[in-house]
C-alpha positions as CSV (number, residue, x, y, z in Angstrom):
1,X,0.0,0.0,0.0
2,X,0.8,3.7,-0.3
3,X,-0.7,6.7,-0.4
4,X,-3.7,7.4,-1.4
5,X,-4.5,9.4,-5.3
6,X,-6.1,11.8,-4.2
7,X,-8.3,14.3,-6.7
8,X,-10.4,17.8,-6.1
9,X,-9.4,20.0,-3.4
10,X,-6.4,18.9,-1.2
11,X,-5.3,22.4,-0.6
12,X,-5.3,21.3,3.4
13,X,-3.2,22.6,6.1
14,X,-3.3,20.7,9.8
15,X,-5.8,18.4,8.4
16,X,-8.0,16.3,10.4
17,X,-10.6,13.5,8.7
18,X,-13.6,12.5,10.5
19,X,-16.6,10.3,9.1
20,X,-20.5,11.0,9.8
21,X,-22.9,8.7,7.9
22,X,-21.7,7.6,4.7
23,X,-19.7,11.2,4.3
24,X,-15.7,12.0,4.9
25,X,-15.0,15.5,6.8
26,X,-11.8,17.3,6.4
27,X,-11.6,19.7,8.5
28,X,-8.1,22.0,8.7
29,X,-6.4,25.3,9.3
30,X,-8.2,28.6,8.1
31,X,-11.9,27.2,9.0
32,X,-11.4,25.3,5.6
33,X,-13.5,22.2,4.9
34,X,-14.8,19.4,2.9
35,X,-16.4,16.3,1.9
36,X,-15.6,12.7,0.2
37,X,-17.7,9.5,-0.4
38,X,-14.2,7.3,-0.8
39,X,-11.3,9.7,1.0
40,X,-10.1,10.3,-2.4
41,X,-11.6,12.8,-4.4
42,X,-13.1,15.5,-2.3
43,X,-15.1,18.5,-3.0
44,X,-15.0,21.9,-2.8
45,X,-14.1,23.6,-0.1
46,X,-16.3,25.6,2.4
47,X,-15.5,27.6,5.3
48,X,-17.0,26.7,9.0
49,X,-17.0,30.2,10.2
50,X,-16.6,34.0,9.0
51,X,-15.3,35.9,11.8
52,X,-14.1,34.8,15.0
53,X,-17.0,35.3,18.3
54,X,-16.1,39.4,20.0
55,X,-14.9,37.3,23.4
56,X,-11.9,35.6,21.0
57,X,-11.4,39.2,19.3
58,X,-11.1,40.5,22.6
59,X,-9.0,38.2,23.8
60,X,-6.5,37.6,20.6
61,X,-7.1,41.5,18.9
62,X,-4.2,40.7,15.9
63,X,-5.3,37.2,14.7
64,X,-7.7,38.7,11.8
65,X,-10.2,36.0,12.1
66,X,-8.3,33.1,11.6
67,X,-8.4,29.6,12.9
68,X,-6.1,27.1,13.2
69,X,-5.5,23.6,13.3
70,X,-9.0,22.4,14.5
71,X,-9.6,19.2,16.3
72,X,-12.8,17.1,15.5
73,X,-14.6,14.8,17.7
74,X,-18.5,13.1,18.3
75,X,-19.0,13.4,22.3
76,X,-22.3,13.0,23.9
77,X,-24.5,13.0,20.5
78,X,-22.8,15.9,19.0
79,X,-20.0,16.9,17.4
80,X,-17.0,18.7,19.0
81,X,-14.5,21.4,17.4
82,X,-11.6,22.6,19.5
83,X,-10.1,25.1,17.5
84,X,-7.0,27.4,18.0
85,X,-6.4,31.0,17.8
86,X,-3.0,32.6,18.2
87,X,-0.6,35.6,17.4
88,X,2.2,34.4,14.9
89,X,5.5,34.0,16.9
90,X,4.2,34.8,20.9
91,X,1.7,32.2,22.9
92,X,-1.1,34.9,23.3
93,X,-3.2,31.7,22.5
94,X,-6.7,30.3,23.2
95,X,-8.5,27.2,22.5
96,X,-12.1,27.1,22.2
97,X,-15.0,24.9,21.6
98,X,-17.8,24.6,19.6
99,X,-20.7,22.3,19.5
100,X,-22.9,21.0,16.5
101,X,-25.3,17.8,16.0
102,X,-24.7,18.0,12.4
103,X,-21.4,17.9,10.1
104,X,-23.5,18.4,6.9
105,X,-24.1,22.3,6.0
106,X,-27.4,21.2,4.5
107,X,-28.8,19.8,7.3
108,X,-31.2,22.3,9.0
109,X,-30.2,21.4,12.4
110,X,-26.2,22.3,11.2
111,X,-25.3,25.2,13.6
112,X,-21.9,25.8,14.8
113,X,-22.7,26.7,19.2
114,X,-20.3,28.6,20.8
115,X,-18.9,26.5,24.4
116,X,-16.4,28.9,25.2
117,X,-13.2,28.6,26.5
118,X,-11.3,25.5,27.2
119,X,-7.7,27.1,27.6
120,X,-5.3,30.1,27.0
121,X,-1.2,30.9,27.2
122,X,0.0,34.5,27.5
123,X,3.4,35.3,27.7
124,X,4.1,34.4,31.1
125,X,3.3,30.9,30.4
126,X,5.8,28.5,29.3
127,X,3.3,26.6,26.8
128,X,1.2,27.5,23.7
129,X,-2.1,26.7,23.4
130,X,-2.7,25.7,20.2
131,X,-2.5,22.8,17.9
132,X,-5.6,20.8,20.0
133,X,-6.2,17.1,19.4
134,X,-8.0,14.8,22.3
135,X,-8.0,11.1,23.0
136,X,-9.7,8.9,25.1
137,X,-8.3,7.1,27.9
138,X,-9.0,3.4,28.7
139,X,-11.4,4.9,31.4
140,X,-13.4,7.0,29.2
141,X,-12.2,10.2,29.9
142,X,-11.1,12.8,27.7
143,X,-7.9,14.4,27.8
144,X,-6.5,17.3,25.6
145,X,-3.3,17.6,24.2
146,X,-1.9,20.6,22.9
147,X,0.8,23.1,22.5
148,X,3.4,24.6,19.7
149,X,7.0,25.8,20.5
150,X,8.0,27.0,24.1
151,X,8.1,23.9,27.0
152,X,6.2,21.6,24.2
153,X,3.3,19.1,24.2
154,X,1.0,19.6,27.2
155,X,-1.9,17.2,28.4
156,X,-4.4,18.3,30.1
157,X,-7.8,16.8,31.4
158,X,-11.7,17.4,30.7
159,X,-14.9,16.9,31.8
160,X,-18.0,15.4,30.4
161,X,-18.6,18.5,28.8
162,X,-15.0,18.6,27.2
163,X,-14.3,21.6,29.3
164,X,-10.8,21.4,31.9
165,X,-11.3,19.6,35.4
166,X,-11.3,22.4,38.0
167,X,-7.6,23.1,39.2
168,X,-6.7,21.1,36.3
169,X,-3.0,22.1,35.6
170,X,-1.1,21.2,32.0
171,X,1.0,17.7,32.2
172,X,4.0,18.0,29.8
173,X,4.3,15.1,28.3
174,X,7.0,15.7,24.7
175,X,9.2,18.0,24.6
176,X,12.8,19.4,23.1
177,X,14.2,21.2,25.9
178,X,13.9,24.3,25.6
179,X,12.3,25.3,28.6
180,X,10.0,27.8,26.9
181,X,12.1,30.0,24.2
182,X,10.7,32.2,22.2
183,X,10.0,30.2,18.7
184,X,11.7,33.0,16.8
185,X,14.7,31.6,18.4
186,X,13.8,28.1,19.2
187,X,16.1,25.7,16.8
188,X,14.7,22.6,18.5
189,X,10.6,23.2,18.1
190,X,7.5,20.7,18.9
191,X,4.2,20.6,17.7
192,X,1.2,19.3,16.0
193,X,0.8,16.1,18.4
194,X,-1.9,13.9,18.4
195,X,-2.9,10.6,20.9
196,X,-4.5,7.6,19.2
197,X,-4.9,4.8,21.1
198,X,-4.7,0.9,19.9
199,X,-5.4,-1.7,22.3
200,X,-3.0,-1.3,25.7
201,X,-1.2,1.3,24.2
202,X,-1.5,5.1,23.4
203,X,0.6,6.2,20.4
204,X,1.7,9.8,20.9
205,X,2.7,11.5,17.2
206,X,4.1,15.1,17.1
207,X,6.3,17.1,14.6
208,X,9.8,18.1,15.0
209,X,11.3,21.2,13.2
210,X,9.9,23.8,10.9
211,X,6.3,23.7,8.8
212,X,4.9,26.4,6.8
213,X,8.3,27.4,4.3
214,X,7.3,25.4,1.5
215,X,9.4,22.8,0.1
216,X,12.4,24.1,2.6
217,X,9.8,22.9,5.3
218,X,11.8,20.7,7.7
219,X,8.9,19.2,9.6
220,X,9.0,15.6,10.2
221,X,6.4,12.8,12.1
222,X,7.7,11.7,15.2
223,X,6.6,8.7,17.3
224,X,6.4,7.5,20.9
225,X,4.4,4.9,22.5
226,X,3.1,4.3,26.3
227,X,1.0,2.1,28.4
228,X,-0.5,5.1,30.2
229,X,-2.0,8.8,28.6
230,X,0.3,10.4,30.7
231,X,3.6,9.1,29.8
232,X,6.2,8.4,29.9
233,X,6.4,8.0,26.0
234,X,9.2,5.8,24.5
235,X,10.5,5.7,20.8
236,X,11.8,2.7,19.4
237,X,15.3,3.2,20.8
238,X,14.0,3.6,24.5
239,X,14.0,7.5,24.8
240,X,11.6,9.3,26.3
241,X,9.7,11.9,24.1
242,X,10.0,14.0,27.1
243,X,13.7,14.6,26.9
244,X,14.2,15.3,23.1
245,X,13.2,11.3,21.7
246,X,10.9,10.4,19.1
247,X,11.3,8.0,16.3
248,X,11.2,9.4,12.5
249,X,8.2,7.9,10.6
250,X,7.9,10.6,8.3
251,X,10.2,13.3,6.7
252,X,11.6,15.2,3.7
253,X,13.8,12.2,2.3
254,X,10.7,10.2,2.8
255,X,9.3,11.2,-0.8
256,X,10.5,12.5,-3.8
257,X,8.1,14.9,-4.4
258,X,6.5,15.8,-1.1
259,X,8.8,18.2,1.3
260,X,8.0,18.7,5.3
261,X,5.4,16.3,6.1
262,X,4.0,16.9,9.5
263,X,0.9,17.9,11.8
264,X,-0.8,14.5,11.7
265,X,-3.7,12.9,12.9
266,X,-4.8,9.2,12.6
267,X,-8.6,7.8,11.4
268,X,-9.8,4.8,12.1
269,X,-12.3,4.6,9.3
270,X,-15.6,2.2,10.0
271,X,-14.4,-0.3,8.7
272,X,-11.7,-0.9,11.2
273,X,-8.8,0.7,8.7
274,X,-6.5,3.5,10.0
275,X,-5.1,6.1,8.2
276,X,-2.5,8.6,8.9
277,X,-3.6,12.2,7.9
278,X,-1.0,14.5,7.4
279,X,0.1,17.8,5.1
280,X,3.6,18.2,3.1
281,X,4.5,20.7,0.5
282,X,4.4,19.6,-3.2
283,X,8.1,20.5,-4.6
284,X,6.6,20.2,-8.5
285,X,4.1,22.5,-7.0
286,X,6.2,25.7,-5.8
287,X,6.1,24.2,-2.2
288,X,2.1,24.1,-2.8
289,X,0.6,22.6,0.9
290,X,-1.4,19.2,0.2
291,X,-3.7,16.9,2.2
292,X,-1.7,13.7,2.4
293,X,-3.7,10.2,3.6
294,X,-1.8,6.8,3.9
295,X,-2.6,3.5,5.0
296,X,-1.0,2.3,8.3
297,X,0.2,-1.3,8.4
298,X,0.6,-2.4,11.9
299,X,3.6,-4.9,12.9
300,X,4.1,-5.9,16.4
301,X,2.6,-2.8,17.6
302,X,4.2,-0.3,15.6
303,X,2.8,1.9,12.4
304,X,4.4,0.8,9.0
305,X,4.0,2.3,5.9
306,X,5.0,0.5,2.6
C-alpha cells in the first residue's frame, strides 16, 4: 500500500478527517472544509466560520479572524471542534470549543454553538495553546493535548462537557528542551501532536522542526508509545519523548516529491482501517501545501508504511 491518489481540493493545512454517515469530513487550518464518499476525491471547499466570536477578538485582537488547526470529535450525541487562535510567533493563545449535532451544511439542524473557552497561554506561560487534538483514555475520559514551540506538548484533562477539570493544571508530556524560548529563536521546536490509542497502548505522534516554508519545510512525524495517557512515552530506541526522543516515521527524504510532512492525525475509518492524515509541501508545486492520507500497516505494535 501507499498513499492514497487523491483528486479535487487537497489544498489542506493541519488536516483532520472524520466520518459522519456515509460522508468524509476534512476539517483543517483557516476554518477550511470538505467532503468525500471514498477519501479520495473530495469537494469543494467551504468555510465553517466568517469571523471569530467578540470574546476571541477580545481576547486575541491581531489574529484577523483566523483559525487554526482544529480538532474534530463526536461526544455525547454531538459533534466537537476545538479550534485554535493565536498571534504568529508569541503564545497569546486560546483554544475554544464549539458544538454542533450536524457535520453536513445542509442539514437544517447544522449550527456551529459557541462552548467557550477551554484554555489560554499569554506570555508568562511556558506553553502554547494551540495545535488541540483529544484522545480517550481506557477509562473514558477525555484528555486534551496541545501546544506549539515553548516547553512543548501539554496534556491536560476534561470533563463530560469537554471543558478542563477544576484546578486542572497542564502535564508536559514531549518536549525538546527548551524550557519555553521564544519560537523566533527556538532551533529545537514541537508541535502538531496527536494521541491515538490501539489496544494497551496510546501512540503519541508530534512534529519536529519547521512547517509552513514550502518545500524548505523541515517538519518531520515523530513517534512514541506508552502504556499510560500520561507518559512516559518511548520511541523505538527507549528514549523518552519528554527529553528530546521520538522515532522518524515521516520526513523530507521520505518522498521525492513531497517536502516537510507533519501535523498528523490518525482515522480509524468504520471499517476498522486507520489512516495517517498529514500535510507536506508539493516541490513540482512551488512548495504548494497538500492533504496527504496513507494507510497504516501495523507490525508488532508499531505503524508501518510501505
Amino acid at each position: 500500500m501507499a498513499l492514497l491518489n487523491l483528486s479535487g481540493f487537497t489544498g489542506f493545512h493541519d488536516p483532520v478527517i472524520v466520518k459522519e454517515k456515509d460522508t468524509y469530513y476534512c476539517f483543517s487550518t483557516h476554518g477550511i472544509a470538505s467532503t468525500s464518499k471514498d477519501l479520495c476525491s473530495w469537494g469543494n471547499p467551504f468555510r465553517v466560520y466568517e469571523k471569530n466570536l467578540p470574546w476571541v477578538k477580545k481576547m486575541i485582537p491581531s489574529n484577523n479572524d483566523d483559525m487554526w488547526a482544529p480538532e474534530v470529535v463526536f461526544r455525547n450525541g454531538v459533534w466537537r471542534m476545538y479550534y485554535s487562535v493565536s498571534t504568529f510567533g508569541k503564545n497569546i493563545s486560546l483554544i475554544g470549543l464549539m458544538e454542533n449535532k450536524t457535520l453536513d451544511p445542509a442539514s437544517q439542524d447544522y449550527k456551529w454553538e459557541d462552548k467557550g473557552l477551554v484554555v489560554s497561554s499569554c506570555e508568562k506561560d511556558n506553553f502554547n495553546a494551540i495545535d488541540p487534538a483529544v484522545c480517550k483514555d481506557e477509562n473514558g475520559k477525555d484528555y486534551l493535548i496541545f501546544g506549539s514551540f515553548w516547553k512543548g506538548i501539554m496534556l491536560l484533562a476534561l470533563d463530560e462537557n469537554g471543558l478542563p477539570l477544576k484546578e486542572e493544571k497542564p502535564l508536559c508530556i514531549a518536549s525538546r528542551g527548551n524550557g519555553g524560548k521564544n519560537p523566533l529563536r527556538d532551533e529545537n521546536p514541537i508541535e502538531g501532536a496527536f494521541i491515538f490509542k490501539r489496544g494497551e497502548y496510546y501512540y503519541l505522534f508530534a512534529s519536529h522542526d519547521f512547517c509552513c516554508r514550502g518545500t524548505a519545510s523541515t517538519y518531520h512525524i515523530v513517534l512514541g508509545v506508552s502504556k499510560d495517557i500520561k507518559g512516559p512515552y518511548l520511541d523505538a530506541t527507549g528514549y523518552e519523548l519528554l527529553n528530546g526522543g521520538g522515532t522518524t516515521l515521516r520526513d523530507g527524504s521520505s518522498f521525492t516529491r513531497w517536502a516537510g510532512p507533519g501535523h498528523n492525525t490518525v482515522f480509524h475509518d468504520t471499517d476498522g482501517k486507520d489512516y495517517l492524515v498529514y500535510h507536506a509541501y508539493d516541490r513540482t508545486k512551488n512548495g504548494e501545501n497538500s492533504l496527504m492520507i496513507e494507510p497504516v500497516i501495523w507490525k508488532d505494535d508499531w505503524p508501518c508504511f510501505d
